[in-house]
DODREN-820432 format. One record per residue: z, x, y of N, C-alpha, C, O in turn; residue in one letter. Coordinates in pm, whole numbers, plus 32768, in hexadecimal, padded with zeros to 4 digits. Atoms other than C-alpha are relative to their C-alpha. Layout:
residues N
ZXYZXYZXYZXYA;...
***
This chain:
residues 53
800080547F8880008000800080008057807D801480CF8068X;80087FCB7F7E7FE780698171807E7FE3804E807F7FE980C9X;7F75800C7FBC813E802981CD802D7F98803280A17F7C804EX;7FC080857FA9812E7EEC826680157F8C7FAA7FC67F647F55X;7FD0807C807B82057DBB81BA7FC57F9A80157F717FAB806EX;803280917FFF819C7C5B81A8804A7FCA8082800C7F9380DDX;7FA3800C7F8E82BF7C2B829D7F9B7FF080867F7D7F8E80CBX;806B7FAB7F6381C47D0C83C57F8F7F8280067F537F7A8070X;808A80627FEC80AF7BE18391801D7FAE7FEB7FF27F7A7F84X;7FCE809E802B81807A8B83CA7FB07FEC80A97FB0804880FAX;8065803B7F9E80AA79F484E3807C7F85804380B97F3E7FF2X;7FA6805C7FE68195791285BD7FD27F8B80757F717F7B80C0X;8056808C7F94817F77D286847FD4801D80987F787FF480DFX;7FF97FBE7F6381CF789287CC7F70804380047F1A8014804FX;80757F9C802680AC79B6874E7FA27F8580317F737F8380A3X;808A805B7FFD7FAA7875871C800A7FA8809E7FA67F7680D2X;7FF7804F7F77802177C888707FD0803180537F837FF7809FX;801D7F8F7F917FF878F3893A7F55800D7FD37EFD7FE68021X;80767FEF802B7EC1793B88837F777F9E801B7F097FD4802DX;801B80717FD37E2B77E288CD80077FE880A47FB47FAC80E8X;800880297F647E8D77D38A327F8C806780487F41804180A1X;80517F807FF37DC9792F8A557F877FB37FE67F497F848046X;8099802B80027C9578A789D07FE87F74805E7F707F5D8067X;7FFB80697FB77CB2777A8AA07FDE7FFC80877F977FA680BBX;801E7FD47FA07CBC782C8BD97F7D804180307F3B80328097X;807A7FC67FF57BAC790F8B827F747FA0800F7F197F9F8063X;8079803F7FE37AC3781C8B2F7FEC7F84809C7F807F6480CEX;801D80427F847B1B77318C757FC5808780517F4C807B8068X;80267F9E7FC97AE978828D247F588010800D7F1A801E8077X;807F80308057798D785C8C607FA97FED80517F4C8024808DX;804F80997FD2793D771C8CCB7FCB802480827F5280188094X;7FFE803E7F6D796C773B8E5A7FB3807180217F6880608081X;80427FC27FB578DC78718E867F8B808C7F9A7F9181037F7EX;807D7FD68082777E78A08D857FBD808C800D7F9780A08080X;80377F8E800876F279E88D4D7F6C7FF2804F7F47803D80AAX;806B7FEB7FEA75AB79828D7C7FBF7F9F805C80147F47804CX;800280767FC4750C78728E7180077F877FB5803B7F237FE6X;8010806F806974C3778D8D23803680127FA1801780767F60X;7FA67FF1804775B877578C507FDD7FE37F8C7F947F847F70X;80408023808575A477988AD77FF87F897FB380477F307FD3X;7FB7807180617599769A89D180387FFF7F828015804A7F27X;7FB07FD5806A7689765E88DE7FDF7FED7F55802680017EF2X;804F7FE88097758C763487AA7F7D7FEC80227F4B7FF68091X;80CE7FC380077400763A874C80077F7A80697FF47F8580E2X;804180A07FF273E074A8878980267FFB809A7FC87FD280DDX;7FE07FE17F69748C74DF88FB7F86805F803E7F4D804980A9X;804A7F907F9373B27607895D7F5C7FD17FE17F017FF3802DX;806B8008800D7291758588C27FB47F7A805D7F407F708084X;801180747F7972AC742989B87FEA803880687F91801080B4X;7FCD7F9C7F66730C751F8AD17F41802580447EFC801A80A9X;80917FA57FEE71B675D88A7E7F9E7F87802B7F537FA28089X;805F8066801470EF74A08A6E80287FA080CE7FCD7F90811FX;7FF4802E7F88717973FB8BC38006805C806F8012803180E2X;
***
């Protein structure tokens, strides 16, 4: 083994809360201010309308 117990990898509610609020932020962050002038889409059938209109 590499030293580390089962103990070192218990994942906790706090860990996933924090973890969650983080991605939450990032992606509003995202949202408001887009990389590019036209914003991606989030699968084929989206980008492929996008393309078409």
């Amino acid at each position: 083994m590499s030293g580390v117990s089962a103990r070192d990898n218990v994942v906790t509610l706090a860990f996933l809360t924090q973890l969650l609020l983080c991605m939450h932020k990032a992606h509003l962050a995202d949202l408001a201010h887009p990389a590019s002038s036209q914003p991606m889409a989030t699968n084929m059938r989206l980008g492929r309308t996008q393309a078409v209109g």
